[in-house]
C-alpha atoms as one frame of an Amber mdcrd trajectory, in Angstrom:
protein
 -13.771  61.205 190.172 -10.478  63.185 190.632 -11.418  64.762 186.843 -14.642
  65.600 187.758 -13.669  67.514 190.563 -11.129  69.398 188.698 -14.298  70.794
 186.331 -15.843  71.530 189.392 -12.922  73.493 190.591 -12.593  75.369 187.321
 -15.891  75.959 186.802 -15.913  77.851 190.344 -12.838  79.732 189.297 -13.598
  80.896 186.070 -17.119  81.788 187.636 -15.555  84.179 189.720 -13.698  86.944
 186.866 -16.347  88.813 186.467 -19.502  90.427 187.448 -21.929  87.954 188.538
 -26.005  89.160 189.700 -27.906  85.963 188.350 -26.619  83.093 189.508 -29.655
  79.947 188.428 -30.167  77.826 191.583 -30.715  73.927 191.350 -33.563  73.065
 189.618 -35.841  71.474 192.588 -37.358  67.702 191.057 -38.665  66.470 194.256
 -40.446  63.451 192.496 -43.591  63.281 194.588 -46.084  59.984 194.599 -49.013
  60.569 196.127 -50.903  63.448 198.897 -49.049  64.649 201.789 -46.197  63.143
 200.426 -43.135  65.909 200.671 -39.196  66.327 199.767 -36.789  68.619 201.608
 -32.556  69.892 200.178 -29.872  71.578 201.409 -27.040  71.682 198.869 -24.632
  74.594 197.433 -24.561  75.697 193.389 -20.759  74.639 192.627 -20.545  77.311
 190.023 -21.249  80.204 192.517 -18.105  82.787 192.932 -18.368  82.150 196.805
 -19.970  80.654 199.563 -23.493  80.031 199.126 -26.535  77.627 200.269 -29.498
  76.504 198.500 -32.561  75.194 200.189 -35.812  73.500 198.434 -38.932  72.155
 199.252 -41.899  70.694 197.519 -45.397  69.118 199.499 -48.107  67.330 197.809
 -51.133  69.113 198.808 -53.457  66.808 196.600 -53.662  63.913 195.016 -51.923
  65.147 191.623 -51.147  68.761 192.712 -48.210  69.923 194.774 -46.135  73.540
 195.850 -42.717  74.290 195.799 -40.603  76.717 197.695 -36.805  77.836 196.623
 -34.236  79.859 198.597 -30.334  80.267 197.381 -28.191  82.955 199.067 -24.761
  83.672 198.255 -22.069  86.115 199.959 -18.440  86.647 200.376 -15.732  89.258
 199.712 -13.987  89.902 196.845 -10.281  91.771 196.681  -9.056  93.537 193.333
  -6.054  96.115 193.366  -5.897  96.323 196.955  -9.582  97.410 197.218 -12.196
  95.065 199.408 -15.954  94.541 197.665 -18.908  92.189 198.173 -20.139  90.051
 196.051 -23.855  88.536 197.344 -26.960  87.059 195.475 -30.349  85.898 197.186
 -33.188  84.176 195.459 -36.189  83.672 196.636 -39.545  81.728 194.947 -42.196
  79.562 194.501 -44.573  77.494 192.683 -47.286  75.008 191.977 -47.805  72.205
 189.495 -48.897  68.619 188.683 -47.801  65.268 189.425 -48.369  61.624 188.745
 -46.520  58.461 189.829 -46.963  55.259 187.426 -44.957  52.354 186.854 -46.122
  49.886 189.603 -44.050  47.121 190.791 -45.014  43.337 191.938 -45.243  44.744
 195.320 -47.027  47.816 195.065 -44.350  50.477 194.421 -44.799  52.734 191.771
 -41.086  54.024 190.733 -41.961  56.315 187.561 -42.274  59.716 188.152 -43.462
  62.576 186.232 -44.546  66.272 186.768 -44.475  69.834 185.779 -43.949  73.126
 188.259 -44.457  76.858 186.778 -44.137  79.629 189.544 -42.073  83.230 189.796
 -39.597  84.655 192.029 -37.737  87.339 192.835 -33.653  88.308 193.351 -31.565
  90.689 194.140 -27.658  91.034 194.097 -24.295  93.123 194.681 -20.736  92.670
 193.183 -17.873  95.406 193.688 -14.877  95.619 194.731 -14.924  99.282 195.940
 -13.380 100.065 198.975 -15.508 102.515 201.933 -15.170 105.967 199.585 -16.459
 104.054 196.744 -13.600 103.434 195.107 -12.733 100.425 193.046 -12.673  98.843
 189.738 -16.576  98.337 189.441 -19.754  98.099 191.390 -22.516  96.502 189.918
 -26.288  96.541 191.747 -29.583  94.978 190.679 -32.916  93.186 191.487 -35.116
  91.177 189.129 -38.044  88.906 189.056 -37.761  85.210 187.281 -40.679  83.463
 186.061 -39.788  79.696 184.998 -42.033  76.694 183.976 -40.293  72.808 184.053
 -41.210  69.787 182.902 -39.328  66.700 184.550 -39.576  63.014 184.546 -37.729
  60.377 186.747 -37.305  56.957 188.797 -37.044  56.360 192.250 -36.088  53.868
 194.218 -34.896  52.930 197.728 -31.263  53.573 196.528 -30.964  55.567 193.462
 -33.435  58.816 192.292 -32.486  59.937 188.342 -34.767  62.417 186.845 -34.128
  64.773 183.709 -35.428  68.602 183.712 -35.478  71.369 181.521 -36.328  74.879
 182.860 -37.468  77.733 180.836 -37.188  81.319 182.774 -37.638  84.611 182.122
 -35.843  87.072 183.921 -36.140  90.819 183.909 -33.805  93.166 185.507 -36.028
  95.779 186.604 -32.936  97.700 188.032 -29.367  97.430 187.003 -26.934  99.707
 187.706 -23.022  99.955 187.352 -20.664 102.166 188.593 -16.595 102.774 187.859
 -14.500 104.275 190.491 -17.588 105.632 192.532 -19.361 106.944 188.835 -22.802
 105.989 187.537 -22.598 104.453 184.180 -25.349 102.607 183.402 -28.954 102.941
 185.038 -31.047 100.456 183.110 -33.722  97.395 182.762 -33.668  94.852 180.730
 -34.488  90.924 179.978 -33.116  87.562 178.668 -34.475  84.406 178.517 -32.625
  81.021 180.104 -32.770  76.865 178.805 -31.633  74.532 181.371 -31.513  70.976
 181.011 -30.440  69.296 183.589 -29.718  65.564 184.875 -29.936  64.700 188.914
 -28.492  62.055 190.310 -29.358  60.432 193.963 -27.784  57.992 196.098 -28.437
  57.095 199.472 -31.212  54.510 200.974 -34.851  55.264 201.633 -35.079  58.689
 203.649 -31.758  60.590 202.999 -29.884  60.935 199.449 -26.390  62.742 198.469
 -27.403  64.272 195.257 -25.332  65.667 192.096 -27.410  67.699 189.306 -25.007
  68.363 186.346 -26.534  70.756 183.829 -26.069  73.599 181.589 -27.638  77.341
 180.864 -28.347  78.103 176.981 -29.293  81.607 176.583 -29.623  81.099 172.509
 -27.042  82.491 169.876 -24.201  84.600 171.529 -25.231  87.510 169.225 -28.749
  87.816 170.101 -30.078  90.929 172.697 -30.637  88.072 175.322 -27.504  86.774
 175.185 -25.830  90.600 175.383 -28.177  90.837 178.172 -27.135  87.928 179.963
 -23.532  89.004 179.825 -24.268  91.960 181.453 -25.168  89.919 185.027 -23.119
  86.935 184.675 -20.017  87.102 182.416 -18.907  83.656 182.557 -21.341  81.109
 182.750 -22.320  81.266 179.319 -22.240  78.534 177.580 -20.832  76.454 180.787
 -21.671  73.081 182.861 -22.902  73.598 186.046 -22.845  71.544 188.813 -24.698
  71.484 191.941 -24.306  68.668 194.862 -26.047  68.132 198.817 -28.470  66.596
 200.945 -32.275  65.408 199.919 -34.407  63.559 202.638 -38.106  62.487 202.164
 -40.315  59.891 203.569 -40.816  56.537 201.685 -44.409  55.466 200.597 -44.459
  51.972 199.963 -47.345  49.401 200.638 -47.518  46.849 203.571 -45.627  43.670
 202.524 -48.111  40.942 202.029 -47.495  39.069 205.174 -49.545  40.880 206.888
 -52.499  40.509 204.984 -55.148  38.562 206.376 -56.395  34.942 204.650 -59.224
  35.578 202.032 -61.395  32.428 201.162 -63.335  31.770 198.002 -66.701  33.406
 197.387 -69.453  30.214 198.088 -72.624  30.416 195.660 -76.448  30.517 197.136
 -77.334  27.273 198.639 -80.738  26.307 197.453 -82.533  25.060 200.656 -83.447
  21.507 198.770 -79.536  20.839 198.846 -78.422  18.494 201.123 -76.581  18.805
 204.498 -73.797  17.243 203.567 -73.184  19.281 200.603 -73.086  22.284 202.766
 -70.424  20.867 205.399 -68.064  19.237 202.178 -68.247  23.320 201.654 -67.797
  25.028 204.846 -65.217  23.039 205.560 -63.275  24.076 202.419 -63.398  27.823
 203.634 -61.000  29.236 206.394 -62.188  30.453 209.460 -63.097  34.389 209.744
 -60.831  36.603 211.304 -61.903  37.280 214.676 -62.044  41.387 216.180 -63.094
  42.429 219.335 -64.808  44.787 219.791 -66.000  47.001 223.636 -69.666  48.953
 222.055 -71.856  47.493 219.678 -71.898  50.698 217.366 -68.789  50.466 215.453
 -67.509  52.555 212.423 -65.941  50.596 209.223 -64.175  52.786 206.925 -62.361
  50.840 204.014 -59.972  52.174 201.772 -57.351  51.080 199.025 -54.234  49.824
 201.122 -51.827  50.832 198.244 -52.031  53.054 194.570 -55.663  53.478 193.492
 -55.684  51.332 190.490 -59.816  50.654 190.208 -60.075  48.094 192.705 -64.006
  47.565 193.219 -65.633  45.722 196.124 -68.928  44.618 197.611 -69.446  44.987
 201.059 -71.962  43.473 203.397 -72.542  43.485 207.124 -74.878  40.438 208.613
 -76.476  39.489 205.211 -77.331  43.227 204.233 -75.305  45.012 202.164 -73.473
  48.354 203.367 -72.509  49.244 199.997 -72.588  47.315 196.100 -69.459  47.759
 193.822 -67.616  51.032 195.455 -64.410  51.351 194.083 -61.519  51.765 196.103
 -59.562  55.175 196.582 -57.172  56.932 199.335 -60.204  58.772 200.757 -61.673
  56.573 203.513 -65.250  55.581 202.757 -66.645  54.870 206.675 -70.383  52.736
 207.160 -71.513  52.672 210.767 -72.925  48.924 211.946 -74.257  47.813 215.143
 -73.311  45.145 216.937 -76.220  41.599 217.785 -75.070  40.582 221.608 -74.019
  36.204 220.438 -74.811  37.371 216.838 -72.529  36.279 213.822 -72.001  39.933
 212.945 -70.222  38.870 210.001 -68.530  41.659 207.579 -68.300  40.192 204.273
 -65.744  41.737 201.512 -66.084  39.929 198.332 -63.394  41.167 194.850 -65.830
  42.584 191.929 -62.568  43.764 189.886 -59.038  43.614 190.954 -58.437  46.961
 188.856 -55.081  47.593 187.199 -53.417  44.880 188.794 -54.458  41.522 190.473
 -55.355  41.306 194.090 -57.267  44.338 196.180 -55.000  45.354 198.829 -57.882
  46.989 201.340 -56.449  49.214 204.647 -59.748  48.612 207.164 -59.989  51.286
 210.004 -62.125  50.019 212.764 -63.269  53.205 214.766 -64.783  52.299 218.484
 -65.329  55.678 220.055 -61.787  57.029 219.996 -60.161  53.913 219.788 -58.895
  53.030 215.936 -57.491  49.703 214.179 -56.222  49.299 211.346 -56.003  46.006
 209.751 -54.538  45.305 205.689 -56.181  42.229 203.711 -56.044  40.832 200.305
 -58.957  39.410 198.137 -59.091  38.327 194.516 -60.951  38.519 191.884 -64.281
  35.493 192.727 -63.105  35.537 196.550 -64.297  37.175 199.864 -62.438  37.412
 203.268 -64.760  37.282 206.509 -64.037  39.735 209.815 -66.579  38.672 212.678
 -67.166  40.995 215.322 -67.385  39.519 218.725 -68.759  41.933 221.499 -67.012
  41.739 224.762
């Protein structure tokens, strides 16, 4: 530890002897699993000359498709040969890309994570140390616009988050200008081309993470325009590690443990009506009783949908001997069937396993909607079986 933070130190140091306008933020992995879900940093780039912060954001808007937001701002004050300057950098960008979570556990978590973001931003920056008059050793100026695409893949759990990145930008300085003792010298635009790959690191439990991303920036061979270019904004993080550390808090998505699904009994064949009495009590009394709701009007909505990671779980659903619906496969988007209540009738909802998908055993989330009262219940069926709800109206 006491090693690493001596590279840290140096690397802040040495960032600090020359001019720097283009200072690369953290790359933003937020490792989304599913809609709505959503990650949130606040952190500082360690290699910055000064003070800085560096806030992040990403929110699943679909089911594979999320947004991104970036913000880094850096300022301080910088003192050469008596002389006071400022040295500042802001950032600010966006984007959009695709998603997918995969690698499901015994319980219904799915821990691999993989994804891609592309968007564009745009910066702007000062470094000088000219007094007032405009007098100093140098004055540098300059705005630019970054357009970046990143591929990532990860793991997280309730403890740890890894994931890997690599960023590819291009940045164009569409105004750069540098002065000497108060003198234009250079009035000019120009571009280079960045490679960051990049390991983060997160430790914490559930909602709230410390992270560390340790990386570098490649801008090709040191001869090349880009590289000459690149020199020109930052002088000395060629070639160098870069490390970034802070705060990441998101929700955790993880299904209902199985307790609290209700029993599920096995699927009885047709009874022909020549079979005896007796063959039809040895059976009932093999099942388990239904599960008993109540229930105020007789006009009730069902809406059924998968209680965990859509994974091609398929169902048959029937409501007093008629079926509401033959083989619908279950998905996050609720699928709703309005029934009516029989005053001292069975009013029996039936749920019977046609595949179990992916992986063995449906996990269904049941919302029971009685005017603007809702209930939501979590069962379990396998493949052969069927678990029983009867409605009784109060």
């Amino acid at each position: 530890m006491k090693n690493l933070m001596t590279i840290i130190t140096l690397a802040i140091i040495f960032a600090g002897c020359g001019p720097t306008l283009y200072v690369p933020n953290t790359i933003n992995t937020p490792l989304l699993a599913e809609k709505k879900d959503f990650r949130a940093s606040i952190g500082m780039m360690g290699y910055a000359p000064e003070a800085n912060v560096d806030l992040q954001g990403a929110y699943a808007f679909h089911d594979h498709i999320a947004a991104m937001g970036n913000f880094s701002a850096m300022k301080g004050s910088s003192y050469y040969d008596n002389t006071k300057g400022i040295n500042a950098h802001h950032l600010l960008e966006g984007g959009i890309g695709g998603y997918m979570a995969f690698g499901k556990t015994k319980n219904g978590m799915e821990l691999g994570r993989a994804e891609i973001f592309a968007g564009s931003g745009a910066g702007w920056a000062e470094d000088n140390s000219a007094d007032e008059n405009g007098n100093g050793n140098y004055h540098y100026t300059g705005n630019y616009r970054r357009h970046f695409v990143q591929p990532a893949i990860g793991l997280r759990t309730s403890i740890i988050d890894l994931s890997f990145a690599y960023r590819i930008s291009g940045i164009r300085f569409n105004s750069f200008k540098k002065f000497s003792s108060g003198t234009l010298v250079e009035d000019s635009s120009f571009g280079f081309a960045t490679f960051e790959p990049t390991i983060t690191a997160a430790a914490g439990y559930k909602y709230l993470k410390f992270y560390l991303q340790i990386g570098g920036v490649n801008v090709g061979d040191e001869s090349s325009k880009s590289a000459q270019n690149f020199r020109k904004v930052n002088s000395e993080l060629f070639g160098t590690l870069k490390f970034n550390v802070g705060l990441v808090g998101s929700p955790w998505i993880e299904e209902k443990p199985e307790k609290s699904a209700l029993p599920s009994v096995t699927l009885e064949p047709a009874l022909d009506p020549v079979q005896s009495d007796s063959l039809k009590n040895n059976q009932q009394e093999a099942e388990l009783p239904p599960t008993v709701v109540h229930i105020q009007q007789a006009k009730v909505s069902i809406c059924l949908r998968d209680g965990g990671s859509p994974d091609g779980d398929v169902v048959n659903v029937s409501f007093n001997g008629a079926f509401l619906a033959a083989q619908i496969e279950l998905t996050k988007k609720l699928q709703c069937f309005e029934v009516t209540a029989i005053p001292d009738g069975d009013n029996l909802l039936q749920i019977s396993a046609v595949s179990d998908g992916k992986f063995k055993s449906n996990t269904l989330q049941i919302v029971v909607v009685e005017g603007k009262l809702e209930r939501t219940l979590y069962l379990r069926t396998d493949l052969g079986k069927t678990t029983k709800l009867r409605f009784e109206l109060d």
